[in-house]
N, C-alpha and C positions, 0 to 999 in steps of 0.2 A: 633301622625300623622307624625310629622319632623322623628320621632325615625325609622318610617316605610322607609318613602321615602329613608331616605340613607342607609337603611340596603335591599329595593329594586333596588337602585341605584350601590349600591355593589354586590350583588348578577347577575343582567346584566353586571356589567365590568368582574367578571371572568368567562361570559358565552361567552363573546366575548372572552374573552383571551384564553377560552381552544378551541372555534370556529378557530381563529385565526392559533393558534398553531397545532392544527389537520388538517386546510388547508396546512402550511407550511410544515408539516412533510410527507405532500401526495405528495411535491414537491420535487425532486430532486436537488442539490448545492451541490457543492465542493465534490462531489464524488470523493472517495480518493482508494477504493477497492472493487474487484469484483471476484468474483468467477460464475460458468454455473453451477445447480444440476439438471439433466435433462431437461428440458423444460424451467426453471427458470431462471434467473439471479437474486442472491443475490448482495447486494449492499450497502456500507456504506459511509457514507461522515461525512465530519473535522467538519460540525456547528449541525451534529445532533445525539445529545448526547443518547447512548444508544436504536438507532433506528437502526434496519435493513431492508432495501427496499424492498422486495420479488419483481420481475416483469417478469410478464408473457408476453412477446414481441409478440409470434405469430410467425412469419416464422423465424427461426432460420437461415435461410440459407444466408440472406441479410448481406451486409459488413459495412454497418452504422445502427445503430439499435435507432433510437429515443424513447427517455424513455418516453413516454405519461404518464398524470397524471392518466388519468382512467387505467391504466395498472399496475400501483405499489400499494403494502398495504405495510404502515408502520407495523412493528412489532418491542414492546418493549420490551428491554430487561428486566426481572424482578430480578432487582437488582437499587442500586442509581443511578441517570445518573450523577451524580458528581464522581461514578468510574466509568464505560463508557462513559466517555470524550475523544473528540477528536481521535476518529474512523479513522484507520488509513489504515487498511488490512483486510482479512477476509477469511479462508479457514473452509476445514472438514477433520475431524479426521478421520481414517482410524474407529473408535468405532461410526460414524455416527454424533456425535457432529460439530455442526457450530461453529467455534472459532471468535473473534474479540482482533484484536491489538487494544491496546489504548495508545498511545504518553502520552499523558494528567499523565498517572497512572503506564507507561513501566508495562503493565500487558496483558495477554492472558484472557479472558472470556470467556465464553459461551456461548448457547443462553437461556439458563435457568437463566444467569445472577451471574454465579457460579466460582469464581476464579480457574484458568486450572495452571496457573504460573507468577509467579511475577519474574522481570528482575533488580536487583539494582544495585546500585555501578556505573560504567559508562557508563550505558544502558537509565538514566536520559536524562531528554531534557536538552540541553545545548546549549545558544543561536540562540534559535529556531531551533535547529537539533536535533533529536531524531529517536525514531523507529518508522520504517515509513513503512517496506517489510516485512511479510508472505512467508511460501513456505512447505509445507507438503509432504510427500510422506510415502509410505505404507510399514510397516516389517508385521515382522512375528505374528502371535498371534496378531492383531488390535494392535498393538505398531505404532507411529510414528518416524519419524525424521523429525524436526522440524526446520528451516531455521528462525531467527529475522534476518532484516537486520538496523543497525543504519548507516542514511543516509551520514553523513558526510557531507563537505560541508566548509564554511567560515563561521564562529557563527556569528552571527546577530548583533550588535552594539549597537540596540538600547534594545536587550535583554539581555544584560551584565551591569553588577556594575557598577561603574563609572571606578572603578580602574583597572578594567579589559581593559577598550579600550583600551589603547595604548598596551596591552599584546595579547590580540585576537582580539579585531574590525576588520574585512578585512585586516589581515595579518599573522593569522594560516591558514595554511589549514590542515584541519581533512578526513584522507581518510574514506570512509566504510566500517566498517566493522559487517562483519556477527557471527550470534553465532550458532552455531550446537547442536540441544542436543536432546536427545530420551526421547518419553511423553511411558510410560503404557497404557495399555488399561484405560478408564477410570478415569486417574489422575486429580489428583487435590490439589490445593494449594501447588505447588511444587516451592519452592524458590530458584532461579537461582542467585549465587552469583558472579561476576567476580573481581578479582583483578591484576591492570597493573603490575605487576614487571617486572623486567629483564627476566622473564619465566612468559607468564601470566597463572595464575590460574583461574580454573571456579569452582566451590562446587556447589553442589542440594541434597535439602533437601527435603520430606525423601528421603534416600536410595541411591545408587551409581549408576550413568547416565551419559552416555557417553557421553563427549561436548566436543566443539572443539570450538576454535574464529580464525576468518579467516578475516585479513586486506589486504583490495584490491587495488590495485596498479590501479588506474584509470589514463587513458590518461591526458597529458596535454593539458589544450587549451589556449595559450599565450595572448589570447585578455580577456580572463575572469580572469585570475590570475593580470594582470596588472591594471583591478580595481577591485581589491581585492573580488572576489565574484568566484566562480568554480562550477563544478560538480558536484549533488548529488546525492546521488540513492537512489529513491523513493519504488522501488519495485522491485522481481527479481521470478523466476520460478526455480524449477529442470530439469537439464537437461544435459543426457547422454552424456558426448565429445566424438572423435570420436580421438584413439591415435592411435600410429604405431600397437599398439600390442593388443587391442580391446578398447571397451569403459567402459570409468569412468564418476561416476558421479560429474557433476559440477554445475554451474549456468549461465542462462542467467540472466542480471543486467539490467533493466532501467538506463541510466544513463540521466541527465537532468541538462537547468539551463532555468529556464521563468523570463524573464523578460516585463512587457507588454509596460514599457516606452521606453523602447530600442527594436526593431525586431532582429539587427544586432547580440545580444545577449541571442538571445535563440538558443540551441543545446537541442539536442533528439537522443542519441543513444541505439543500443543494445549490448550489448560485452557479449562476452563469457567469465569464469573466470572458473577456476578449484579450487580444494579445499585447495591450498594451495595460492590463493588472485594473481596467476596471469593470467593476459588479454590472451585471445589466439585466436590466427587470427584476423582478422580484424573486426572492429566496424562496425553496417550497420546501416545506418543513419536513424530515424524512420518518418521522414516529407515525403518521397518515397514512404515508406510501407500507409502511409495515405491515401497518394494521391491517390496511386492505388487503397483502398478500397473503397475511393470516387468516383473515375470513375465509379465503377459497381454496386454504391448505386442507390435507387431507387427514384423515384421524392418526394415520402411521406417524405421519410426520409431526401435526403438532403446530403450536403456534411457536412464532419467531418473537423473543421477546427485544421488545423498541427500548428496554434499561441497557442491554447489552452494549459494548463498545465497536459498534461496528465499526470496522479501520479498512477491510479491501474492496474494491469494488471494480468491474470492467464492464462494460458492453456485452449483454447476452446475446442478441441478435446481431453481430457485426455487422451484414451485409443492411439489414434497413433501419437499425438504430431507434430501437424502441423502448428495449426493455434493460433494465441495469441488474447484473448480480451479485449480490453481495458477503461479504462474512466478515462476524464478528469472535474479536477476542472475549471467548467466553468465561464464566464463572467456572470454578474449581465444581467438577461433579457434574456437570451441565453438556447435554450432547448438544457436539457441535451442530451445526445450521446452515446454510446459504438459505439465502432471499432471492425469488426475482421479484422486483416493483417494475411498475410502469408509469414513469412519470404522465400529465396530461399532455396531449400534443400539442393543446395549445399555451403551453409551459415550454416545452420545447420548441415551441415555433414564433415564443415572444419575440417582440420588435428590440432589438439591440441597439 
């Protein structure tokens, strides 16, 4: 009879735990990346390991879009969530496949749960910086090109050796840089190798794949470098620059630093960068663009607040490239959010 009770007493703690855990994963936190497929908003976040959010909003047309829980379904990835760990970005393949960044594993997946590319060598998190930005776009024959962006930043102190603090604790700064490289229709397990030399080298295996690595020259900000903390870029889009003589392609960059104990110390910009990592024209500051989309939010929804760490961002209109949407890792008790902004056009149609 004892033998029953605690083999019934066991069998209700992992009824609550998978209860538990099925409420939790219905809930949105620390949204990290986000892509629109039609009517949809896909959605991935830092604590929920090998889950992707599907959510169906309803009027698409609204500037702050609250992610209601009866609105999203978890979907698992069918692979371990110990490789999709720590969900970072999320795009689609021009062959129709939903991809996810994972920091946690510097790996590409699927949504089949299916290894797309592995990123080693100095594409590792290192001192809690790692890859953190996605960004796709379409060739010929369902081919990609393919955008990782590793954040950069000041390595984290207390995620270093001992021996390393006085070498990196809040007194390197690591710019961000991006990797370039083109996926096949349907690839898979294609291992992305980079080596720093004096010329840096990238290798992919199988077969020979165009890559490029591109380190960004980000602004200075004198009040975040003086306690040793800076800039990092979370996430970035494709996007057309506009030169004397037509347009190339380059990137818009999230650039960011949250701090919640300091206000004085959060920045949120957008920059433009071309493919060779430098800034071009002016930064446009993203707490404005908020703002605005707050003002014409609707009462259900709510204002989107500009403290927040917003980390994912893609192209809402893909086909004319106008409007950007975004989410943030939010505060404990705080319903989650996407943003659409629309930057000015003629911001995005500055001379490069």
């Amino acid at each position: 009879m004892n033998r029953l009770v605690v083999v019934s007493a066991i069998f209700g703690m992992i009824i609550v735990f998978l209860q538990v855990t099925a409420a939790r994963a219905d809930k949105i936190s620390e949204a990290s990346g986000i892509i629109r497929v039609g009517d949809k908003l896909l959605i991935v976040g830092d604590d929920h390991h090998g889950i992707i959010f599907h959510v169906k909003p309803g009027d698409l047309s609204r500037t702050v879009i609250r992610l209601k829980k009866g609105q999203s379904k978890a979907r698992k990835l069918n692979s371990s969530r110990r490789f999709a760990r720590d969900l970072e970005s999320i795009g689609k393949l021009p062959d129709g496949r939903i991809v996810v960044l994972s920091e946690h594993t510097s790996a590409l997946i699927d949504d089949k749960g299916k290894l797309v590319a592995i990123y080693d060598g100095p594409f590792y998190s290192f001192g809690n910086r790692g890859l953190e930005g996605l960004a796709i776009r379409e060739l010929a024959q369902a081919r990609a090109r393919v955008a990782v962006l590793w954040e950069g930043g000041f390595p984290q102190q207390r995620k270093l050796f001992w021996d390393l603090h006085g070498v990196f604790g809040g007194k390197v700064k690591l710019e961000p840089v991006i990797l370039v490289h083109d996926l096949k229709k349907d690839a898979k397990n294609v291992e992305i190798r980079a080596r720093m030399g004096t010329e840096p080298e990238v290798t992919l295996k199988p077969g020979k794949v165009n890559a490029e690595l591109i380190k960004l020259a980000t602004p200075v900000i004198p009040a975040l470098d003086a306690v040793g903390t800076g800039l990092r870029a979370p996430d970035l889009v494709w996007h057309k620059l506009k030169t004397d003589q037509d347009r190339k392609w380059g990137f818009i960059v999230l650039l960011s630093h949250y701090d919640p104990g300091d206000k004085n110390l959060n920045f949120k910009l957008l920059h433009k960068f071309d493919t060779d990592g430098r800034a071009c024209g002016t930064p446009q500051g993203l707490n404005e663009l908020i703002e605005a989309a707050s003002l014409a939010a609707t009462p259900d929804d709510g204002k989107a607040n500009v403290k927040w760490n917003w980390e994912g961002m893609d192209w809402f209109d893909r086909a004319r490239k106008t409007k950007l949407i975004m989410v943030a890792d939010r505060p404990k008790g705080k319903a989650a959010k996407a943003v659409v902004i629309k930057p000015a056009r003629a911001w995005l149609d500055e001379l490069c």
